[in-house]
N, C-alpha and C positions, 0 to 999 in steps of 0.2 A: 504494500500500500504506500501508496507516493505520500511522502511528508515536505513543508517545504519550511525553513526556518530563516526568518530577515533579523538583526541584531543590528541597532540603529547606534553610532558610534563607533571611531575607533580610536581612543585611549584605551592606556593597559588591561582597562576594566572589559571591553568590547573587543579586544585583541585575547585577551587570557581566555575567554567564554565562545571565542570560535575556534578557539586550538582545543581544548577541553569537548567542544560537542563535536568536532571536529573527529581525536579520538576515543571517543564514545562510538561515533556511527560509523566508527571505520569498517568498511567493507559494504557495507548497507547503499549501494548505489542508488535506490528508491529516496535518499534521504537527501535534499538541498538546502544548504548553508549559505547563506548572505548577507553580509558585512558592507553597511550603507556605511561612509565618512563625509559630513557636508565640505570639510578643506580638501584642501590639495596635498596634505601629507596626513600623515598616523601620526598616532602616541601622544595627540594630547598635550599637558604640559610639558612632557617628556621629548625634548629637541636639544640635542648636541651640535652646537658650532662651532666650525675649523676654521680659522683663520691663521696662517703663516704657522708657529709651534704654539700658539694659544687653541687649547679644546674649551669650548664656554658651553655649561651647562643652563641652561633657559628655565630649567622645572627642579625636579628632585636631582643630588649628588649621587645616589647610589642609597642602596639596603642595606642592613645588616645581616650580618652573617648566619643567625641563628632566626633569621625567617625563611622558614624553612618552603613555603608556597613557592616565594621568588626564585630562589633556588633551585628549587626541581622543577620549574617551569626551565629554566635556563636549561638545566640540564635535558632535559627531552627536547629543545630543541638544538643542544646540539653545542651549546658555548661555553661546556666549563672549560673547555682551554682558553677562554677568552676573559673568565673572569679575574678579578685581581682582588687583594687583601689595601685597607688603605694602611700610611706608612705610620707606625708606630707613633708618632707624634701626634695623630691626629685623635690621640687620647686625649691629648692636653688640651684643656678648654676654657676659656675665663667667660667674665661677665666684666660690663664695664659701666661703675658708677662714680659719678665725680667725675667724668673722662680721667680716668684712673680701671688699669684692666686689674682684675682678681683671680689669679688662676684656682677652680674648682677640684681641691682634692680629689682622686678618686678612694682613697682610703678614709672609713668612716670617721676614724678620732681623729685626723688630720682635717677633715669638714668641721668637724665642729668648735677648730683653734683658727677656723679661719676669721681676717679680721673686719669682714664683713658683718659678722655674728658678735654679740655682746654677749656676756656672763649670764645676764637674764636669759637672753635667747636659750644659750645651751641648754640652761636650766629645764626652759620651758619644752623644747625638744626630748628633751630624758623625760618628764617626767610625761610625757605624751600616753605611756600605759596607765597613766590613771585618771586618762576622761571620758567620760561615758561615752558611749554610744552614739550615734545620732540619730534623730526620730525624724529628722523632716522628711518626706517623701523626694524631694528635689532639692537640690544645695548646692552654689555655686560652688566651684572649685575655689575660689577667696574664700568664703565663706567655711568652707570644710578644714582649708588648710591654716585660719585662722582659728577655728576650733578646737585645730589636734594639734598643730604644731609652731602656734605664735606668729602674730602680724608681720610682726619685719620678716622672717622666714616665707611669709608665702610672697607678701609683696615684692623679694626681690630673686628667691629660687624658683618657687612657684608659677612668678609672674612669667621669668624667661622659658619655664618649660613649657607653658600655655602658647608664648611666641614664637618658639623655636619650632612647633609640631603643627599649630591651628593658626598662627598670627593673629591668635584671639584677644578678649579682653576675659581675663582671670575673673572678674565680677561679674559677666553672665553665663560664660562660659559652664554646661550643667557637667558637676563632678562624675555622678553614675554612665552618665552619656559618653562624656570624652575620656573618662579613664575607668570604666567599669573593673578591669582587675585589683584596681586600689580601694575601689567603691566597695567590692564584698571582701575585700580583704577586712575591713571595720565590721561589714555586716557581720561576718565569720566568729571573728577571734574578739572582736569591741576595740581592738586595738590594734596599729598599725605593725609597733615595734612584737607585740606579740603574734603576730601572722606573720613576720618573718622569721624571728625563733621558730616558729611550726612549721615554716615552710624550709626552713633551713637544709641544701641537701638534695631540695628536690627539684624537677623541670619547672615549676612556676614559681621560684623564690626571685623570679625580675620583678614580681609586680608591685611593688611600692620605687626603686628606682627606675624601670624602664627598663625593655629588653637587656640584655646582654650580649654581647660579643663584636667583632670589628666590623665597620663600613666595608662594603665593598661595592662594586664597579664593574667594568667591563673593558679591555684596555682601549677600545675606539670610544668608551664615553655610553651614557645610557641610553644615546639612541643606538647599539646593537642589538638591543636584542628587539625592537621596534624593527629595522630594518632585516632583522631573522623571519619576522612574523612574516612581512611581507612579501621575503622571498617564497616562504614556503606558501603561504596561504594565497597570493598576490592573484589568484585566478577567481576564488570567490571575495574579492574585495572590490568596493564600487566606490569612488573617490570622488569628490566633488560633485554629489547627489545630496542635496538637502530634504530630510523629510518634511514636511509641510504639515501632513497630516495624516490620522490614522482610524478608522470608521471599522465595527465589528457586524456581519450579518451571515445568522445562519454558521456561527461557530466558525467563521472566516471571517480573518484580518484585511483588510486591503489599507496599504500604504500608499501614500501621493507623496510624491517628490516634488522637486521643479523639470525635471526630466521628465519621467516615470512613474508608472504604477506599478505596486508588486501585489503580490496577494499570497498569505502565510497562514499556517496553521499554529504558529506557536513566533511571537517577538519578545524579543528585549532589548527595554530601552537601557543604553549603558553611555547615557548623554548626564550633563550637570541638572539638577533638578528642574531647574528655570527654562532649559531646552525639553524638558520632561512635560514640564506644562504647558507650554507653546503646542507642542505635539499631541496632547488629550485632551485639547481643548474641547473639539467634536465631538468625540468618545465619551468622555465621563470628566462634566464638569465640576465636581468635589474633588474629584483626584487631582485635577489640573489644581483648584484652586488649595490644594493641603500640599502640593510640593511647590509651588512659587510661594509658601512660606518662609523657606528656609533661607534663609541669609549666608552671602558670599562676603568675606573677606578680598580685599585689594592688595596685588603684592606686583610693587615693582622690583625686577633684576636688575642690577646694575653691575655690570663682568667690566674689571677698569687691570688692565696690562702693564705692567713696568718693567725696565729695567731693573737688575739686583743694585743696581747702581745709586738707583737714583733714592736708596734709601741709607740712614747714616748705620744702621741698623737690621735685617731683615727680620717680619714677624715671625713667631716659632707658632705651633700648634694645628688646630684645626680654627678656632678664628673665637667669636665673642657676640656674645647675647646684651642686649638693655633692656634694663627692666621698663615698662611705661612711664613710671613714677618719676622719673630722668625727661619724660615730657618730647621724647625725641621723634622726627618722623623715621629713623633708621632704628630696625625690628632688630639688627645685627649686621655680624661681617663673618665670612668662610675665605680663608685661605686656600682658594680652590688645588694651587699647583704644590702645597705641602703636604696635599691630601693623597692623593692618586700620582702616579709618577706619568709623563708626557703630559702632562696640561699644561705644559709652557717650556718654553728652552729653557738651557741648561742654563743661562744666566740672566733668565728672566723669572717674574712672576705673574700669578693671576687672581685678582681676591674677585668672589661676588659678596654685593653691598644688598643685603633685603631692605626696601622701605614699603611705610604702608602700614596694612592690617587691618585689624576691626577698630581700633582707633582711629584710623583716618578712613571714614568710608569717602571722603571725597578727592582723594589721593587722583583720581582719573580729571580733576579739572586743575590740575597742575600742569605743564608743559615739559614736554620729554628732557629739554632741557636745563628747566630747574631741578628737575630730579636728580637728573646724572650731576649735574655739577653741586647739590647735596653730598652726592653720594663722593665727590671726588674732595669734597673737603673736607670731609670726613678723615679720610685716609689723610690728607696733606695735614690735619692737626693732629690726628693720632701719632702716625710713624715718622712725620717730618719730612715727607716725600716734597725733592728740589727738584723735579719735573712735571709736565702734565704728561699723564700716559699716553704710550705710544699706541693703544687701541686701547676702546672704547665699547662694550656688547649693551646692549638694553633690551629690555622686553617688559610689558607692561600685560599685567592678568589683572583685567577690572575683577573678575569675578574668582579668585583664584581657589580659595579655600570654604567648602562648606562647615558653618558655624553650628558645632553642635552644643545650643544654647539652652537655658532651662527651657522647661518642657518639649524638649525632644523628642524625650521617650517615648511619648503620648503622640502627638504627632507621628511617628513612625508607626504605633500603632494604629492608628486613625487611616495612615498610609495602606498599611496591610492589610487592613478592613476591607478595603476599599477595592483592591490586587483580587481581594477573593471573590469578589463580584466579577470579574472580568476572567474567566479560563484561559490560559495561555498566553496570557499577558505577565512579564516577568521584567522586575528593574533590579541594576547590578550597577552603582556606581560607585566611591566614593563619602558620598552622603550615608551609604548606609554601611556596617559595619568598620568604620574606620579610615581613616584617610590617607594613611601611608601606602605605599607599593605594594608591600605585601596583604595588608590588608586585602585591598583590590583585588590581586589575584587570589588570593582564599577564599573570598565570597563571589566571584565568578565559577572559580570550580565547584564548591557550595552551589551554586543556581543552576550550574549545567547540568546539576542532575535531578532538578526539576521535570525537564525535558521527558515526552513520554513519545512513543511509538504508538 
């Protein structure tokens, strides 16, 4: 029986979910797969640029190592000899308040001598197993990390890992939403430092600081494994078709493009939520109107190239977070070429500058080049850079990051609700289970085996 399947998008999330149904249906020639992109390339945030010995990353740097989804996606398709470990340095991390950098111990009694943190502070971290529980059903991540582990501690550790991950704001940002493994970790034990004692040992003892284990990469930079998909997949993939819209009748899909019409037994949308709703608008107007809910974050790139030269100094590390509370439009700085080896010649470097965030939702009526020249003074009053760089990359994401804010969870509910009214109808982005890479591709294989015959 002929099946035919359309998958609208193609970022990682709409890339990972046609390689996954892909081999699922392998051998089943009755079964068709197609992968609509309204651009002219794949992968989403995920764009690697070469210019001269500069690689400049546009989206995400790479994954960690101990996600294990992105991983074995690479590997079936064929790239561990392509992937790379980043360099040891890229341990080192600071945070910078006062324009003043603070490098971030990774050893725990070495964090809490840092001089960031006051007597009080410490204090009030130690005795974190003796605060109750929390009873609210919803609680920002400030507010939680206030609760268990003291004000200045969230406002300035808290605050950077909300920015480093979400480019969120720590005050709406919803705790159980964006970090659920630290969320039952309290529900569990009542106490943070006590559900690591218990978990001590075991595979999920990251969840109060954050995965475990080294960044890694690809050595052309993270658009390979984007331009792997394509090689292999590149016959069922349709570029520069925009879907328009999507109408169900008699248990058939039919899609309208600006080309094209398709007609499918089974879709997933693996678009940003807001492209989600534009697309259901016809179908099912509560579902349209429950995912142009959700709120995007704004993040400009700014990739700025020097000479090793033209510093009195070269930066060490993986690069530095600010906190909000510092009032800055710069989220941080990644020392991209200390990261991964070839991201710059041998005596040159490459930093990207993040600006933006959920603090500046109006970051997009700025002009490209107030930003970069933000972003270039930065560096000139940080490192005391005596030149202007000799390249310059930018890229501006009005809508970059989905804000999982309070009441999320409910809405996502509300979402799901809604999915179950509609058979064969399947969403896979981003937005929903998490927002990092691997994420994405763990809840695309998770959805591909929705998929029925």
């Amino acid at each position: 029986m002929e099946k035919r399947i359309v998958i609208v998008g193609g970022g990682i999330s709409g890339l990972a979910l046609l390689h996954y149904l892909k081999k699922k249906y392998r051998g089943c020639e009755d079964v068709y797969v197609t992968l609509l992109e309204k651009n002219s390339h794949l992968g989403g945030t995920i764009h690697t640029i070469k210019e001269g010995h500069f690689t400049f990353e546009s989206g995400p740097n790479g994954f960690l190592s101990r996600a294990s989804a992105i991983r074995d996606l690479a590997r079936e398709l064929d790239l561990s000899g392509q992937m790379i470990h980043a360099d040891s340095q890229a341990k080192i991390r600071s945070i910078s308040v006062k324009n003043k950098l603070h490098v971030v111990p990774n050893n725990p009694i070495s964090f809490l001598f840092m001089e960031l943190l006051s007597f009080t502070d410490v204090v009030r971290i130690l005795t974190e197993i003796f605060v109750p529980k929390g009873k609210a059903d919803d609680e920002s991540v400030f507010d939680f990390g206030k609760r268990r582990l003291g004000e200045n501690f969230t406002k300035i550790f808290l605050d950077c890992v909300v920015s480093g991950i979400f480019g969120g704001d720590v005050k709406r940002l919803s705790m159980k939403s964006a970090f659920p493994k630290v969320y039952n970790l309290e529900q569990s034990y009542g106490s943070l430092i006590k559900g690591v004692f218990h978990l001590k040992g075991k595979k999920d003892k990251e969840t109060v600081a954050g995965p475990k284990g080294s960044l890694m990469s690809f050595k052309g930079g993270m658009g390979e494994i984007i331009e792997r998909m394509y090689t292999q997949y590149g016959e069922h993939i349709r570029m520069s078709e925009t879907v328009e819209t999507i109408l169900k009748n008699e248990g058939q899909f039919f899609i309208k493009t600006d080309k094209n019409h398709f007609q499918a037994d089974e879709v997933y949308l693996c678009t940003p939520s807001y492209h989600a709703a534009e697309i259901l608008g016809n179908l099912d107007k509560e579902l349209s109107g429950l995912l142009d809910e959700i709120f995007y974050a704004p993040i400009m790139v700014v990739g700025l190239g020097y000479e090793k030269s033209d510093f009195p100094k070269s930066p060490k590390g993986f690069g530095y977070l600010i906190p909000s509370s510092e009032n800055r439009d710069i989220l941080g700085v990644v020392f991209s070429s200390n990261i991964f080896p070839g991201r710059a010649g041998e005596d040159e470097i490459l930093m990207q500058v993040m600006l933006g965030g959920a603090h500046h939702p109006r970051l997009g009526d700025r002009s490209t080049f107030e930003l970069v020249d933000l972003a270039k003074n930065e560096i000139k009053m940080r490192f005391g850079a005596k030149s202007e760089p000799k390249k310059v990359f930018s890229v501006f994401w009005p809508k970059a990051i989905p804000q999982y804010n309070l009441g999320y969870s409910k809405l996502l509910e509300k979402i799901g609700s809604r999915l179950e009214k509609i058979p064969g109808l399947f969403l896979a982005a981003n937005y929903i289970g998490g927002p990092s890479l691997n994420d994405c591709v763990a809840h695309s294989q998770l959805t591909s085996q929705k998929s029925r015959l």
